[in-house]
C-alpha positions in Angstrom: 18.8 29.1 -32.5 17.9 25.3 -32.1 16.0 25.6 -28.9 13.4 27.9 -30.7 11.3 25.3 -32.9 11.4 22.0 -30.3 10.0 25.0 -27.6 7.6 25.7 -30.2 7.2 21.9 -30.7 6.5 21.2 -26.9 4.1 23.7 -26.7 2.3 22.1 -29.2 2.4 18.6 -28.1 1.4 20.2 -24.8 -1.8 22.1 -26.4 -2.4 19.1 -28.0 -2.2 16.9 -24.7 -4.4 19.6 -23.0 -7.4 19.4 -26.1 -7.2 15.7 -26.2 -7.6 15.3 -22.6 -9.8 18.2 -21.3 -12.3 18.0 -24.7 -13.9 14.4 -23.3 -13.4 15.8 -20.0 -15.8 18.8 -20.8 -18.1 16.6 -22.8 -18.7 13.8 -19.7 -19.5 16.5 -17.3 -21.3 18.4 -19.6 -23.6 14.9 -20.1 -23.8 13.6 -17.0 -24.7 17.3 -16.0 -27.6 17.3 -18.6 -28.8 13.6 -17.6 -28.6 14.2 -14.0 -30.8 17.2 -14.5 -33.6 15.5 -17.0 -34.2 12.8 -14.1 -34.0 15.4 -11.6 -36.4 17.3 -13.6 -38.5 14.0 -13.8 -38.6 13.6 -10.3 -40.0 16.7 -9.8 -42.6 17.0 -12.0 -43.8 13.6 -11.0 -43.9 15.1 -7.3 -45.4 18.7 -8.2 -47.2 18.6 -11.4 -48.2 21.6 -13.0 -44.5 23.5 -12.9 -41.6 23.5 -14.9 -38.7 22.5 -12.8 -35.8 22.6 -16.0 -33.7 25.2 -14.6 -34.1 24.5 -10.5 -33.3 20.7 -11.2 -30.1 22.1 -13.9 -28.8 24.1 -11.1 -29.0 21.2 -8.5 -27.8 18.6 -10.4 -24.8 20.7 -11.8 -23.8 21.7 -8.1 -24.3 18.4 -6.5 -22.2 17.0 -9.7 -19.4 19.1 -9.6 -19.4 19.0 -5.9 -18.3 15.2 -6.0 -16.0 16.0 -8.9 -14.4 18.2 -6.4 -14.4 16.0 -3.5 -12.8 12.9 -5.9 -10.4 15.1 -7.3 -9.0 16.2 -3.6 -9.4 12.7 -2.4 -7.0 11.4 -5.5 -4.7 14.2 -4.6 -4.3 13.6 -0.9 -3.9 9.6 -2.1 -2.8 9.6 -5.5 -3.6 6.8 -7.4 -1.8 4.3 -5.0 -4.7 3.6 -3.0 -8.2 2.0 -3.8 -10.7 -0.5 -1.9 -8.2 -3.3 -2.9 -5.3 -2.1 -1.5 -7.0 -0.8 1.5 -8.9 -4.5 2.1 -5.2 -5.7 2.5 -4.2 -3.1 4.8 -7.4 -4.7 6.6 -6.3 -7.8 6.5 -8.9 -9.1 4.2 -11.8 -7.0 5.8 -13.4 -4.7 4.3 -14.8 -3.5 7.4 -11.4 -3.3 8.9 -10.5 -1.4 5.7 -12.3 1.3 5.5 -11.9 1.8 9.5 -7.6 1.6 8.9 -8.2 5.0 6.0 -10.8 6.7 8.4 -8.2 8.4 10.0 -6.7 9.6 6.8 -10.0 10.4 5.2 -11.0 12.5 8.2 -8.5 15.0 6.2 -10.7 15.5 3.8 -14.0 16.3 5.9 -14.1 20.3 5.8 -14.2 19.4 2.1 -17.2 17.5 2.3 -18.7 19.6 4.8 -18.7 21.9 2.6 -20.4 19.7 -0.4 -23.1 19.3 2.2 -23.6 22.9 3.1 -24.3 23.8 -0.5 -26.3 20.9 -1.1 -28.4 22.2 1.8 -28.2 25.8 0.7 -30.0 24.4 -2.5 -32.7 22.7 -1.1 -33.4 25.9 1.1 -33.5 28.1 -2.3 -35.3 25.8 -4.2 -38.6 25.8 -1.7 -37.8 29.4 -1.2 -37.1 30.8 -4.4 -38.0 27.8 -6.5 -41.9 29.0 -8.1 -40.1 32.4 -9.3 -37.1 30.9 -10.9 -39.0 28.0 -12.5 -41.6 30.6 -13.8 -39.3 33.1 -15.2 -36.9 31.0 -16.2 -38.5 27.6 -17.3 -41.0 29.5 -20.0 -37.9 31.0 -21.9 -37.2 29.7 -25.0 -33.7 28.1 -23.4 -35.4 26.6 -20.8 -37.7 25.3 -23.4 -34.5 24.0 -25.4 -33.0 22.6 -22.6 -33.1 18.6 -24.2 -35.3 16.3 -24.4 -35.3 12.7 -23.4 -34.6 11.1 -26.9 -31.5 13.4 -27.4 -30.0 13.1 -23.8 -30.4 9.0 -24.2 -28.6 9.2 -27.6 -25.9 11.3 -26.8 -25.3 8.9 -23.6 -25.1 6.2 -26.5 -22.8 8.1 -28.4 -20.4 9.2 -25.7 -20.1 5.4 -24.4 -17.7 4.9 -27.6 -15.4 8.0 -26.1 -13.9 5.3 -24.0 -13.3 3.0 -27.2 -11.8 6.2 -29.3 -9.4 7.1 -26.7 -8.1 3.7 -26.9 -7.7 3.7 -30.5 -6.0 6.9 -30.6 -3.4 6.1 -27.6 -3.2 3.6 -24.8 -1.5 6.3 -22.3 -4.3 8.8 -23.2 -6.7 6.2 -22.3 -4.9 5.6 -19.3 -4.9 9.2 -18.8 -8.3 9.5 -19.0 -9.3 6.3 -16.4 -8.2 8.8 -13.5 -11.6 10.6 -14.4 -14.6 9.2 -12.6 -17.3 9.8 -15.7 -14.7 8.4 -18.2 -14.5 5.1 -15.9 -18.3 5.3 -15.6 -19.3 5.7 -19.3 -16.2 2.5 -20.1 -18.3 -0.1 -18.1 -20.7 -0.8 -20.9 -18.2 -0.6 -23.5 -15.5 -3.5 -21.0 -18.7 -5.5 -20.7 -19.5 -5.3 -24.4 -15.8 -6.3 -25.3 -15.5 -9.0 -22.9 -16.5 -11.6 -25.3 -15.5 -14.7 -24.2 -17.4 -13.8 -20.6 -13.7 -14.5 -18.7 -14.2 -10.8 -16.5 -11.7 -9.5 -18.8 -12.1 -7.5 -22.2 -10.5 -4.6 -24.1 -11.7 -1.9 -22.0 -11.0 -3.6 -18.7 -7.0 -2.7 -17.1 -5.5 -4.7 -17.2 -6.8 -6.0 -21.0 -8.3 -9.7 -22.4 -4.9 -9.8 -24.9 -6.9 -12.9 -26.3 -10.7 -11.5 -25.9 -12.0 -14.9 -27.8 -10.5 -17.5 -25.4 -12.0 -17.8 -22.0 -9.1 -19.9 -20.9 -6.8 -17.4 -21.4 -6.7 -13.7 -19.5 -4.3 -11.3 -17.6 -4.8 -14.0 -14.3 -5.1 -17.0 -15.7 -2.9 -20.0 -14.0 -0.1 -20.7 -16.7 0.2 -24.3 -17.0 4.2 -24.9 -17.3 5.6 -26.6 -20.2 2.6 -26.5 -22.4 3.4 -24.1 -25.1 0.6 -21.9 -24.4 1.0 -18.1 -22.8 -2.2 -18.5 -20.9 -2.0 -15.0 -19.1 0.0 -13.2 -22.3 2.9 -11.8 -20.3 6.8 -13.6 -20.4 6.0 -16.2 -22.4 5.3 -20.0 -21.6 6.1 -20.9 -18.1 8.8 -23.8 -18.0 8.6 -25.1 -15.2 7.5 -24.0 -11.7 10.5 -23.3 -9.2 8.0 -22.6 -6.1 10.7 -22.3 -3.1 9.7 -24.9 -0.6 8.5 -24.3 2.7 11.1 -23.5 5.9 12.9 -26.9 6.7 12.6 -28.6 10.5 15.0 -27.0 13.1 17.3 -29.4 15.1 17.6 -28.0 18.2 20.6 -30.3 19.1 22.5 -28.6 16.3 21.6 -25.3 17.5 23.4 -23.1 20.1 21.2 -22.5 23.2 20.8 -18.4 23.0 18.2 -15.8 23.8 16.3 -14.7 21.2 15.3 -11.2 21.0 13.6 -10.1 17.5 12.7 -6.6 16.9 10.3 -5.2 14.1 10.1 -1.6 13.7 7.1 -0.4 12.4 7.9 1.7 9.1 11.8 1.7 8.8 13.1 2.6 5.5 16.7 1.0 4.2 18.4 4.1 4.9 18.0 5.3 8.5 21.4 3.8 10.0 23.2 5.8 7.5 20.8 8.9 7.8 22.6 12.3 9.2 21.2 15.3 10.6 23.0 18.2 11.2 26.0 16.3 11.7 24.0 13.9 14.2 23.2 10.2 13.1 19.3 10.0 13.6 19.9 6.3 14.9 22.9 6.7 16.7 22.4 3.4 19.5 21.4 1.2 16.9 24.1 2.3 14.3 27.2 1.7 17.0 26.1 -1.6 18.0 28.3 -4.1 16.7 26.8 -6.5 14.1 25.9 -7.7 10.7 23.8 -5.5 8.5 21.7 -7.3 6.0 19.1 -5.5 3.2 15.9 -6.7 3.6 12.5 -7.1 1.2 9.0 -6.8 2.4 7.5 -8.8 0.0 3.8 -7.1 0.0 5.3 -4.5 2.2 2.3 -4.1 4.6 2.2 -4.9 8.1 0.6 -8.0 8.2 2.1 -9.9 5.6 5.8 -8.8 6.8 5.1 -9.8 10.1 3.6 -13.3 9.2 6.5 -13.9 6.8 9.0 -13.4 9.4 7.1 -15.4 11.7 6.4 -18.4 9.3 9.2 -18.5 6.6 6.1 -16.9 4.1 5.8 -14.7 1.4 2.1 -14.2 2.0 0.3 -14.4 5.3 -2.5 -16.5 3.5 0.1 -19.3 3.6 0.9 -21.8 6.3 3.9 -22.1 8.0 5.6 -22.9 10.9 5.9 -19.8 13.9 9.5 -19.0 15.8 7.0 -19.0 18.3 6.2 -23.0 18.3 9.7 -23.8 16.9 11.6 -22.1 20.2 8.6 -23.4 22.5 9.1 -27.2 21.0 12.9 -26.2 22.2 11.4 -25.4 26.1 11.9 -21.7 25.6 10.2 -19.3 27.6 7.7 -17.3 24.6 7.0 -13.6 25.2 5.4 -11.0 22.9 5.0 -7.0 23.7 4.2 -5.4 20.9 3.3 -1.3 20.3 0.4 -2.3 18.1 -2.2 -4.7 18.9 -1.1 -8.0 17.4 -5.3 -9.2 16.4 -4.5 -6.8 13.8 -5.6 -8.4 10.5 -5.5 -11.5 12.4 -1.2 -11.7 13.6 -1.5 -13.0 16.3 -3.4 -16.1 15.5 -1.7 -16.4 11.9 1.9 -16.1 13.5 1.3 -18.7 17.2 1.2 -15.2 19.0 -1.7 -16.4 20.9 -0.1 -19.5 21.9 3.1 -17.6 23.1 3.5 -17.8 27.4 3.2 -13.9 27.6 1.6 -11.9 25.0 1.3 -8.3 25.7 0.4 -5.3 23.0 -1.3 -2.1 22.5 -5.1 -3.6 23.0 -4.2 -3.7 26.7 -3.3 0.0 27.1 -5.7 2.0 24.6 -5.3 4.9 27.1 -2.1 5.3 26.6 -2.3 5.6 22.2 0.3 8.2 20.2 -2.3 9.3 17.6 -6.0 9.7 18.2 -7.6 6.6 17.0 -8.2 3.8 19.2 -10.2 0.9 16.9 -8.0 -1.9 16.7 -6.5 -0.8 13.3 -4.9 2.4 14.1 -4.1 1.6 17.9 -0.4 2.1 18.8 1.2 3.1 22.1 4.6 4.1 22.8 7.8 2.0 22.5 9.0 2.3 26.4 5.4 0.8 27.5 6.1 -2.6 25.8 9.8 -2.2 26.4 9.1 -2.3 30.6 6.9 -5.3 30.3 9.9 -7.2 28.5 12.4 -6.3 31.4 9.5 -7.1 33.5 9.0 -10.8 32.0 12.9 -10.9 31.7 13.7 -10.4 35.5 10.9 -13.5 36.2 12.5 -16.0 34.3 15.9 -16.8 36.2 17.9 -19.0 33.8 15.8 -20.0 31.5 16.0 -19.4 27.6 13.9 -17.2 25.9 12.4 -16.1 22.5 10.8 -12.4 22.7 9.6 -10.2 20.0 9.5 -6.6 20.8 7.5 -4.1 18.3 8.1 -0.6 18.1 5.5 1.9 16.6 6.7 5.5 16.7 7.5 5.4 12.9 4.1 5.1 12.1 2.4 7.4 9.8 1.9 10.4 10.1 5.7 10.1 12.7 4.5 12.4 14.9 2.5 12.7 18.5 2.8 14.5 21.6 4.8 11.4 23.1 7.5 11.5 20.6 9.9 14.5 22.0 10.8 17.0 18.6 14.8 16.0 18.9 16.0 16.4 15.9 13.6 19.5 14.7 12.0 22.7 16.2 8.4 21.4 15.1 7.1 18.2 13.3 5.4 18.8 10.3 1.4 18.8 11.4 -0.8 16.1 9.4 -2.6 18.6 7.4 0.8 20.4 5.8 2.3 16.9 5.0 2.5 17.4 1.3 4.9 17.3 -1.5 5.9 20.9 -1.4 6.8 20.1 2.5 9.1 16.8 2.1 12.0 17.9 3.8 9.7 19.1 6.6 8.1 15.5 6.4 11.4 13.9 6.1 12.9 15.4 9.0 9.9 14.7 11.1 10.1 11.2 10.0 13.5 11.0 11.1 13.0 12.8 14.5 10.7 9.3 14.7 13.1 7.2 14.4 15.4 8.8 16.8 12.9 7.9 19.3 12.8 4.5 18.2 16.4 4.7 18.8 16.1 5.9 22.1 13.9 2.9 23.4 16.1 0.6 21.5 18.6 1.4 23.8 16.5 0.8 26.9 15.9 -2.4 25.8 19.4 -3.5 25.3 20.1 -1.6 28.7 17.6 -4.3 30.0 19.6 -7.0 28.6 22.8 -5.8 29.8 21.8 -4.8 33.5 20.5 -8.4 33.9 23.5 -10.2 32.4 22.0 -11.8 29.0 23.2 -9.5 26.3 26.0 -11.2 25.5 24.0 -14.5 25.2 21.3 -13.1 23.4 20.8 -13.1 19.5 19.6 -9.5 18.7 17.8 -9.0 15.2 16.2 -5.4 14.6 14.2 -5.3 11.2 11.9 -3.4 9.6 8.4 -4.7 8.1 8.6 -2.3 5.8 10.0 0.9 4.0 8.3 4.2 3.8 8.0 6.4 0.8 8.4 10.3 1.3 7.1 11.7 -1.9 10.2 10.3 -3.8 8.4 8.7 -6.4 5.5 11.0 -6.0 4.2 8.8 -3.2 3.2 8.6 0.2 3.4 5.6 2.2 4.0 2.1 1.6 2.1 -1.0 -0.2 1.0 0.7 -3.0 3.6 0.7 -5.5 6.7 -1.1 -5.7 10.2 1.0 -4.9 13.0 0.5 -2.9 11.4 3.3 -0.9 8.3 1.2 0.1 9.8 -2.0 -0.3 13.3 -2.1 1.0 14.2 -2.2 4.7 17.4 -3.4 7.0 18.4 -5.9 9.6 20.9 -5.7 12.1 22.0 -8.9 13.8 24.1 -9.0 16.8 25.7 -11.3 18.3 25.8 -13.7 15.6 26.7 -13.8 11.8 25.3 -15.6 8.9 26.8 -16.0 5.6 25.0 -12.9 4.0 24.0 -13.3 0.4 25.4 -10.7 -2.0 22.4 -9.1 -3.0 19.0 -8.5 -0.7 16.8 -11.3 1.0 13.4 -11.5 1.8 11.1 -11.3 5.1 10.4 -14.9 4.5 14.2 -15.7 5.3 14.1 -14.1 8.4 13.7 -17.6 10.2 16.5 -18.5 7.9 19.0 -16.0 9.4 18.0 -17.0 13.1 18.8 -20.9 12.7 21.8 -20.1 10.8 23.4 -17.7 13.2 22.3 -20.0 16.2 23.9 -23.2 14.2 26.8 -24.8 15.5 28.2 -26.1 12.3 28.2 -23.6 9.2 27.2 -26.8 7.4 24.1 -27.0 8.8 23.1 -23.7 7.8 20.5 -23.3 5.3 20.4 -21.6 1.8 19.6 -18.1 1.9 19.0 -15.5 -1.0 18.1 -15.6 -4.9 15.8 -13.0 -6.3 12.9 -11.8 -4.0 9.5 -11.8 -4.9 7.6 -8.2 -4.6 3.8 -7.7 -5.4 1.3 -4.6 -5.0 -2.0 -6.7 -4.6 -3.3 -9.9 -4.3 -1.3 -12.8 -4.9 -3.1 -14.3 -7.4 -4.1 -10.5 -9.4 -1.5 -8.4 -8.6 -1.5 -4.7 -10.0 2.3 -5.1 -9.9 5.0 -7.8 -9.4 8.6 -7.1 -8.8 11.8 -9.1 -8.2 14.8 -7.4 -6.3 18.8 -8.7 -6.6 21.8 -7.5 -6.6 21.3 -5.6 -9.8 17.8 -3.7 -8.4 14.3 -4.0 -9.1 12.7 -5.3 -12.1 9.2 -4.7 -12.3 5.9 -5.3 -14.7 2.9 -3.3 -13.7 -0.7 -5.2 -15.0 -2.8 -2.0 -15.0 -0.2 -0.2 -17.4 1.3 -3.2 -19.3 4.8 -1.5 -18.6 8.1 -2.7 -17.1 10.4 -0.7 -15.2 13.8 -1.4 -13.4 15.7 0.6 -11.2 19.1 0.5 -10.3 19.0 0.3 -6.7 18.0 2.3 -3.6 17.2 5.9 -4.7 17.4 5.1 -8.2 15.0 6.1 -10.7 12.4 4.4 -12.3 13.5 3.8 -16.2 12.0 1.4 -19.2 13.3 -1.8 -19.7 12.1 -4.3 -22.4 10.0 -7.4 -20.8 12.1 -10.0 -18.5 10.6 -13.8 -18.1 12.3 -14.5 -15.3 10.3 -11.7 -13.2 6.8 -13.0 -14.8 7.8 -16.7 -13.9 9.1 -16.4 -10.4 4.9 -15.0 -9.7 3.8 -17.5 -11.2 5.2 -20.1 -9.9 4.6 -18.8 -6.5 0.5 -18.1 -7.4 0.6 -22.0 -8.5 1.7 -22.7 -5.3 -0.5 -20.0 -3.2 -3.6 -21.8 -5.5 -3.0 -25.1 -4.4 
């Protein structure tokens, strides 16, 4: 008897949801429909006077309109709203170019839809010079046609509907939020976020995320906080204290340090979870999971490639920071330097951010384009097969007789979308094919995922076998880590770098053949150094500090959409475009409010003081 009214109650809330929404939604399209037809109707006068053109040039510009309204609305459902030109310039490494080349692949997806857009745009223009005269005559002299608006009334209900924007916002911050995935709402809100920016800092009460003090250009969602001086320059966590930047890798002693091999691992796209994964009663890393050794969580701290890669390579958090490579530490030592790689290490500039190019053998993925897994071949996309960059390591390892070596090995078949014709279908019938990987399909796409990493697994092996056939494993430090994790629709979301999670954040490392004093909660890519000096050190005094919160962002350093920290206790997180803070518990927790928490706003900005300086 209870249930009755609060079923009655959601109905309404969601009636009223639906009318609050859909009514500014029917009045932009309805708008720009009616503008986009007067100009049409402009145009066409202006190029064949003497004929009306009202209805020919409503007709076009309400299919070409709706068209891209379609093709946006397919394009935010196949990426959600966890990828833009921003995120995608980072998975570029900073080029644009580079950018827009790394999503072709994806947005190849969409291209029957746009053929299609196209089609009818063609079939227009072939009606309107065949048919055009008779509909514009019989049509454009009716009294509707006559009716249709004129130029006065379409400018001032443009007027007019530029406030929708600033009404929304009054009414409810989430509707308005709501409403920003709409391409005409975020159109007609630019006058209004220019209007309201009124101290000219980029930044006003239409912009995400908002001016919290609109009069003071000093002060905005980015601004540098200046610690200790009372003043809440950005408006988030309060006054920063003091900055606690953590300072940069310290010098290596190689005299304190046991002479070992050095064989690091980075697999492309490995998620925390896959040494403890099962399937059908068969582990899906089996090689990897019974090789003795210490397990450690790990944190990609922008949780792209290139920034996970330079991290563990320099001791950074960002790969716009300097540091100093394994790759000129273990040289400075006189070890031999090799680097075989699945993906080609130029690649938003690795190789030359990370010493790769100063390393004695460098060989990757640009060298063997032939031989790709998926069908792109431009440098951003390019990856080959694991055993290729596997036999060049046993190749370089049988030249060297007894000298010491550093070698990092990188292994690609996790890569999106975890499936080619040279990954054998081991743990599944059939791999879910790139145009049915959707949510509906997850356990299709999880289980294709994992049949991945089983392959990954299986080359793993091959290059241990290499070690052990030629008599170094036992002297050779082992580390196998992700650069990343991978989210499977968990959170609604596919892929990685686009919002923080466990899921897209939160890897593994295996070391073997050494131990460190592990930290009781996660540690960062930018310890990775760390754990190599401190399982090669002789004394455990020498070892260095390893652990603390770990820094997470979705962005750029400096104007992040979100910042995270991860400990022991699980993720706290503030996103900027929503003003909202999150936590969850750990891996496969769910998101859940939390009230605001200083200590995540101040560990990012203390690290953007440093990243500024």
């Amino acid at each position: 008897m209870h249930d009755q009214p609060e079923r009655v109650r959601s109905r309404g809330d969601l009636l009223l949801a639906t009318l609050s929404v859909g009514l500014p939604v029917a009045i932009y399209n309805l708008l720009l429909v009616l503008t986009g037809t007067a100009l049409l109707r402009a145009a066409l006068r202006r190029a064949l006077p003497g004929r009306s053109w009202t209805w020919v040039a409503g007709l076009g510009a309400g299919a070409a309109y709706f068209a891209v309204v379609t093709v946006h609305f397919d394009v935010y459902r196949y990426f959600r709203d966890g990828i833009d030109l921003g995120v995608a310039k980072d998975l570029g490494g900073g080029s644009l170019g580079r950018a827009l080349a790394f999503v072709r692949a994806e947005l190849m997806g969409l291209l029957p839809l746009v053929l299609s857009a196209v089609a009818g745009g063609v079939a227009w223009i072939f009606l309107c010079r065949r048919f055009g005269r008779r509909i514009s005559g019989g049509l454009g002299g009716s009294g509707a046609g006559r009716r249709f608006g004129t130029a006065r009334g379409i400018l001032l209900a443009n007027v007019m509907v530029v406030l929708l924007p600033g009404a929304a916002l009054a009414v409810s911050d989430r509707l308005e939020r709501t409403l920003g995935k709409v391409e005409a709402h975020r159109l007609y809100r630019v006058p209004l976020a220019y209007l309201t920016d009124f101290d000219g800092d980029g930044f006003g009460l239409m912009t995400r995320p908002f001016d919290h003090a609109p009069f003071d250009g000093s002060r905005h969602p980015y601004a540098r906080d200046i610690p200790g001086n009372g003043i809440d320059e950005n408006g988030v966590g309060g006054d920063l204290p003091r900055a606690e930047a953590r300072p940069p890798m310290e010098a290596w002693d190689g005299r304190r340090l046991e002479r070992k091999n050095v064989l690091l691992v980075v697999l492309e796209t490995a998620r925390y979870d896959l040494l403890d994964a099962v399937v059908d009663g068969q582990p899906v890393m089996p090689a990897l999971a019974a090789m003795p050794g210490q397990r450690l969580r790990v944190i990609s701290h922008f949780a792209f490639t290139g920034p996970a890669i330079c991290g563990i390579f320099n001791g950074t958090i960002s790969d716009a920071e300097e540091g100093t490579s394994l790759i000129d530490r273990f040289r400075a030592f006189g070890y031999a330097t090799g680097v075989f790689s699945g993906q080609p290490e130029d690649h938003a500039d690795i190789a030359r951010r990370t010493g790769m190019d100063r390393a004695d053998v460098r060989w990757d993925a640009s060298l063997m384009p032939a031989e790709r897994m998926y069908a792109g071949a431009d440098l951003n996309s390019l990856v080959v097969p694991g055993h290729l960059p596997v036999g060049e390591l046993a190749k370089w390892i049988g030249t060297l007789g007894d000298r010491r070596f550093f070698a990092y090995l990188n292994l690609q078949e996790m890569h999106f979308p975890y499936d080619s014709k040279k990954i054998p279908a081991t743990l599944l019938d059939e791999p879910i094919p790139r145009s049915e990987i959707t949510e509906a399909n997850r356990d299709w796409l999880l289980r294709t995922y994992w049949n991945a990493a089983r392959r990954v697994d299986t080359v793993l092996g091959m290059a241990i076998e290499t070690l052990r056939a030629s008599g170094r494993l036992e002297e050779t430090l082992v580390l196998v880590v992700g650069d990343h994790g991978e989210e499977l629709f968990h959170h609604g979301y596919l892929g990685h770098g686009v919002n923080i999670s466990h899921e897209q954040n939160e890897t593994f490392l295996k070391l073997v053949n050494g131990t460190i004093d592990a930290p009781e909660g996660p540690i960062g890519h930018s310890d990775i150094g760390r754990v190599i000096h401190n399982a090669l050190a002789r004394d455990p005094a020498d070892r260095m500090p390893i652990g603390g919160p770990v820094l997470a962002i979705v962005g750029g350093p400096v104007a992040p959409r979100q910042i995270g920290l991860f400990d022991a206790t699980g993720l706290r997180k503030y996103d900027f475009s929503k003003d909202a803070w999150t936590r969850e518990d750990g891996p496969g927790g769910e998101p859940r409010r939390m009230d605001e928490d200083p200590a995540v706003i101040h560990a990012w900005e203390s690290y953007a003081l440093a990243a500024s300086r």
